[in-house]
N, C-alpha and C positions, 0 to 999 in steps of 0.2 A: 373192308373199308375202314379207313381213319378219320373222326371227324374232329378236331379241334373247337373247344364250348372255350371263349374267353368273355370276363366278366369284372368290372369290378367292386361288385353287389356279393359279397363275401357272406354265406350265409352259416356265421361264427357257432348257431345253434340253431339245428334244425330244428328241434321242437318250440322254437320261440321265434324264428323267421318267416314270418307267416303271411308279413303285408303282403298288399296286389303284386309289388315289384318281384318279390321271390315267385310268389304261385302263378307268373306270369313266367317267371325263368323256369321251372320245374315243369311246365306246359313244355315249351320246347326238347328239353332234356327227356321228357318222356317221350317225344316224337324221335329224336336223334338217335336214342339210344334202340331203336328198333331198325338202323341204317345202316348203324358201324358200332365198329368203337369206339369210347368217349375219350380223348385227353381232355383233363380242363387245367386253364391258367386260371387263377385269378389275383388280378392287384389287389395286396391286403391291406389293412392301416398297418401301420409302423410298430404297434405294440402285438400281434398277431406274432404266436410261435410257430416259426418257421425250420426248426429242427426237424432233421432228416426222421426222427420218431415221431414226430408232433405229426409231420405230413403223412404218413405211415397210417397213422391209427385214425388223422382224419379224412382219409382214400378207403380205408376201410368201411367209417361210417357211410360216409358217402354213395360207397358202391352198393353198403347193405339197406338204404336209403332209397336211392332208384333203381334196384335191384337187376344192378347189369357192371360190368364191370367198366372200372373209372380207373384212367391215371392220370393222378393230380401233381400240380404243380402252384407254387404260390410263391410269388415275387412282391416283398413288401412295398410302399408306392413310396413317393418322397414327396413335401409341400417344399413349394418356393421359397420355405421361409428366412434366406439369404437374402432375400429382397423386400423393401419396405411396403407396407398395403399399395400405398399409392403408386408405387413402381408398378406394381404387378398389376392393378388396376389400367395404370397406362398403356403397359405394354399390351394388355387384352383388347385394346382398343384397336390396335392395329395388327395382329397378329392371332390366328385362331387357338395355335398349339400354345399359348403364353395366358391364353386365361384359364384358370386354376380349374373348372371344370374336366378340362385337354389335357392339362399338361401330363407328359410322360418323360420319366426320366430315364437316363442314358443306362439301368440300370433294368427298369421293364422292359426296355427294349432289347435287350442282352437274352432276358427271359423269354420274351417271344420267338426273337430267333432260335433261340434253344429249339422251343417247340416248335416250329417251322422245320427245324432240322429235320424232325423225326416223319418229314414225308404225307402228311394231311392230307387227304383226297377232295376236301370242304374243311371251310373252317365258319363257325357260328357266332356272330359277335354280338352278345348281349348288349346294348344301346351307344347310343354314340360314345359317351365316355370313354369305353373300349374300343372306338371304329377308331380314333385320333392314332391310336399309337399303329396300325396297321394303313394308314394313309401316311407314315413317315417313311414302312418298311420300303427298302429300295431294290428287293429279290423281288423276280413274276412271284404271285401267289396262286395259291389255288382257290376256285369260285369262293367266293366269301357270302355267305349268306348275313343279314344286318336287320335283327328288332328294333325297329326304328318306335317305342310304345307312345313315347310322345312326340311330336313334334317340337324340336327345342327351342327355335328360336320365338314363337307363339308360347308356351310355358313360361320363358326366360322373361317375354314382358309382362307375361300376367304378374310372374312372381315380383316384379321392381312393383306396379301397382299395389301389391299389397300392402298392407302397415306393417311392423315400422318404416316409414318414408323419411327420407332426409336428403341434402343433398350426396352424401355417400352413394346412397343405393341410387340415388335419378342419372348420376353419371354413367350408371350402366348402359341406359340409353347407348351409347356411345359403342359399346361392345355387342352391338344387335346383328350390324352390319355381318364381322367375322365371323359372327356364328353362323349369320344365316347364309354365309360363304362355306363355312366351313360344312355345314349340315347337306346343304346340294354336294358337295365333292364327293361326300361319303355314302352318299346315295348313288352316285354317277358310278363310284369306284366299286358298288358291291353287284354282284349278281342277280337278286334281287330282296329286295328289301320290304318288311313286314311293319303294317300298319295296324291300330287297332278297329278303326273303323272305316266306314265306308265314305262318311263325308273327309276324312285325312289324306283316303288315296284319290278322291277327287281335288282336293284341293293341291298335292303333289305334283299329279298330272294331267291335269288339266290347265290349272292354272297356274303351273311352274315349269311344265313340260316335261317333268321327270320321269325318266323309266322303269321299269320293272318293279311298280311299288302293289303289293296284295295286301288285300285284308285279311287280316287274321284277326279274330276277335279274342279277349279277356273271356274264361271261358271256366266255369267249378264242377266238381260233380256235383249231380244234383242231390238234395238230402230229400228225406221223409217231410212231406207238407206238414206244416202244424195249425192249429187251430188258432184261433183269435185268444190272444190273453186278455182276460179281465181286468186286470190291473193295472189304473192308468200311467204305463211306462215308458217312457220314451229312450228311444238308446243311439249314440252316436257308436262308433268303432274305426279304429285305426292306431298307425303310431304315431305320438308326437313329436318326433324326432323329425317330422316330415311338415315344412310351414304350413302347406297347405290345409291339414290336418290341424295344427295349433290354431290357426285363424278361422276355422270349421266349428271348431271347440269355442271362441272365445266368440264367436258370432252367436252360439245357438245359448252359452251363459249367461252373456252380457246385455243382449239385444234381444234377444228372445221367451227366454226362458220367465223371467219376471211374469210377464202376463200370463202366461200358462201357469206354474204356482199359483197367482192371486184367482184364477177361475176356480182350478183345482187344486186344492192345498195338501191333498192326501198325494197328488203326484210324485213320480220318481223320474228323475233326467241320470240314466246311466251312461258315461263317457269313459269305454273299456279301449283297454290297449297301451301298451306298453310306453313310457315316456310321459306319462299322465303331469309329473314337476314343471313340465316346460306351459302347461297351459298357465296364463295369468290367474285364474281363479284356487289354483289346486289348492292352496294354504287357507284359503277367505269362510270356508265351512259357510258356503250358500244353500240354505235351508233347501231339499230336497234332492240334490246333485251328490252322485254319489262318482269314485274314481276306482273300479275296482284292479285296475293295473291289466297287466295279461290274463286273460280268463283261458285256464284248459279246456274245458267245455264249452264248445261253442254251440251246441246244438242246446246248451238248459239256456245259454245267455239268451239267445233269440225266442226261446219257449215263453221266455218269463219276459220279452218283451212286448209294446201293444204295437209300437209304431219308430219306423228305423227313419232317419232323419241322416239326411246327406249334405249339409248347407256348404259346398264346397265354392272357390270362391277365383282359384289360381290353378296351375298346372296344365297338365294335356291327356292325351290317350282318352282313355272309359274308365269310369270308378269300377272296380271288384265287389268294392264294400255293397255297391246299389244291386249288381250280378247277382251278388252272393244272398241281401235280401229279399230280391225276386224269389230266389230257386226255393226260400225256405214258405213263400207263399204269406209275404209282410208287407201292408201298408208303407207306402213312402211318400216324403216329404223331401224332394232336394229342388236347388238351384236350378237353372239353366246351365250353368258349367258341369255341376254336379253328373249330369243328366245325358250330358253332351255326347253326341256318338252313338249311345245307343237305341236300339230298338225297340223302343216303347213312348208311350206316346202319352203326353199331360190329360189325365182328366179319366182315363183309359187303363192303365198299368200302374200311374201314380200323380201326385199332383206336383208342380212345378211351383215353386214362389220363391221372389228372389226377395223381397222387401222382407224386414224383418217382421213387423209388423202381421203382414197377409203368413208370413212361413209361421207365426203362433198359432193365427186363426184358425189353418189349416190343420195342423197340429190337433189344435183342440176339438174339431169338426171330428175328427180320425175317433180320438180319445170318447167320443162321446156315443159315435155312430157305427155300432157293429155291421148294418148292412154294407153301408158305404167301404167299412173297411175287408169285410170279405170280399166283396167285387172286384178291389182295388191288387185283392191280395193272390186271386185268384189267376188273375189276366195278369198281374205281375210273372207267374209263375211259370201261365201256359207260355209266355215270352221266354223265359229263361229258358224251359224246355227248348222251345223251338230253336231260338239264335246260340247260347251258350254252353249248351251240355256239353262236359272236359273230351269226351270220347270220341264224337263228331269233329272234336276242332283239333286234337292230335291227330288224327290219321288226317287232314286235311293238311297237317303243317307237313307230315311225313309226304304225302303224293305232290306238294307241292315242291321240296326240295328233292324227291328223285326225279322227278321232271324236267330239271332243269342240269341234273350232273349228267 
């Protein structure tokens, strides 16, 4: 069997691609690749070496990577940039394939056919971005399986709500419509389609009436629990290359963090992961805030943290980063968004505050209070166990796709 994996989440280095979006992609690809064999497309940015060696040596990593064999294929993407913002901005308004998220050019789609050519039995399309150009394809397909991880047109407006606001960004408004036209079709068109949580495929199909939508949750291996660290450190993690994430960072700097220094002045506020320039403060040398970029070790980062902090704000799906805190058996502190989808519950597994104010206090309650924070950290964990362990939720992505061929 042939499975076709399209994607346009290019993972340039594996040893540095490591956000939720990849280890979310690398879930399925670990399920797929016990089905068939893998071909994978993926649209790359435009500066990406696409020489017949370049794809050579990176089919090889790849295959030696998820250790099965892979044939790759990579079709550079193209921007609209023949049209003015505001053209493009217009035309999104009335047309799904024309706003710049969709757009697929006559050039990816040459690629895809290619690989369509070569006879797929299923084909896997990693999130909508990718679904757009196979709802243009005009040959039958075979079942199309669709990681639907966010929800787009719900993400899309949380992201206009975030800061920076202007009239620029509020005109989006305007493009909510097509998308959330465009997002039903793609749902309608595939097989079935994968959700991260369980309130997403209720809201799908219940109150959208959509079919064949499953949970599949955001899912890690579990690592070795660790003890409570003494030292009072608080850690955010992510990329910020991703708003969500920069506005996560600039919330817990800007509005939060002050009051926890002036309690505790020996503190340390570690904000790890790669793109650290794009946060407003990275230049400002805020007295206890440190940026240490991508950390290899992830298992000392969390060791030597007390308390992981998720104050997320935009977006959809389930945080990894809150998952992946659980599993290590760490106090938390997020949002209501933050928090959203999964299976754990405020007060129980972790605490929820959205206000800035209440997410210091909170904070500092954690920093202060070893019982509190073993309880927290404990039940954090038994959860991760229960809902998230990677090996339960591959063979569940696997029985659910041969189910269905």
């Amino acid at each position: 069997m042939r499975i076709l994996f399209v994607s346009i989440h290019f993972p340039s280095d594996l040893s540095t691609c490591t956000q939720g979006v990849y280890k979310r992609m690398s879930l399925f690809i670990d399920a797929i690749k016990e089905i068939g064999e893998i071909d994978m497309l993926f649209f790359v940015p435009p500066e990406t070496q696409v020489s017949p060696d370049a794809i050579a040596q990176t089919e090889r990593n790849f295959s030696q990577h998820w250790q099965t064999k892979i044939n790759l294929f990579l079709c550079p993407k193209e921007e609209q940039n023949s049209l003015p913002n505001w053209r493009q901005q217009w035309d999104g308004i009335f047309n799904f394939f024309k706003q710049s998220d969709f757009f697929i050019s006559p050039q990816q789609m040459q690629a895809l056919e290619k690989c369509l050519s070569r006879k797929p039995d299923a084909v896997f399309v990693h999130r909508l971005s990718s679904m757009s150009a196979f709802m243009q394809v005009q040959q039958p397909l075979p079942p199309v399986f669709l990681d639907l991880d966010d929800i787009e047109h719900i993400s899309f407006m949380r992201q206009i709500r975030q800061p920076p606001t202007g009239l620029a960004t509020q005109l989006y408004y305007l493009q909510v419509p097509a998308r959330f036209w465009g997002e039903m079709q793609a749902i309608r068109k595939a097989r079935c389609s994968f959700v991260c949580s369980s309130g997403d495929r209720r809201y799908l199909t219940k109150r959208l009436g959509l079919p064949n939508v499953v949970t599949v949750p955001n899912a890690i291996a579990i690592p070795e629990q660790q003890p409570i660290a003494q030292e009072p450190t608080l850690l955010l993690i992510g990329g910020y290359n991703y708003f969500p994430n920069m506005n996560a960072a600039n919330f817990l700097i800007e509005r939060v963090w002050t009051e926890i220094y002036k309690a505790i002045p020996d503190a340390r506020l570690i904000i790890a992961g790669p793109y650290p320039q794009n946060i407003r403060s990275y230049n400002k040398k805020v007295p206890g805030v440190e940026f240490p970029g991508f950390v290899d070790d992830i298992d000392a980062l969390y060791q030597n943290s007390r308390v992981v902090c998720c104050p997320i704000f935009s977006g959809g799906g389930t945080r990894v980063k809150m998952i992946e805190a659980a599993a290590y058996g760490k106090p938390i502190v997020a949002t209501s968004i933050g928090a959203e989808g999964l299976e754990m519950k405020d007060g129980q597994e972790f605490l929820m505050r959205d206000r800035p104010k209440a997410f210091a206090q909170a904070c500092l309650e954690l920093l202060r209070n070893d019982d509190l924070c073993k309880r927290l950290g404990d039940a954090a964990r038994a959860a991760a166990i229960r809902h998230y362990d990677r090996i339960n939720i591959v063979q569940q992505i696997k029985q659910q796709i041969q189910s269905q061929l």
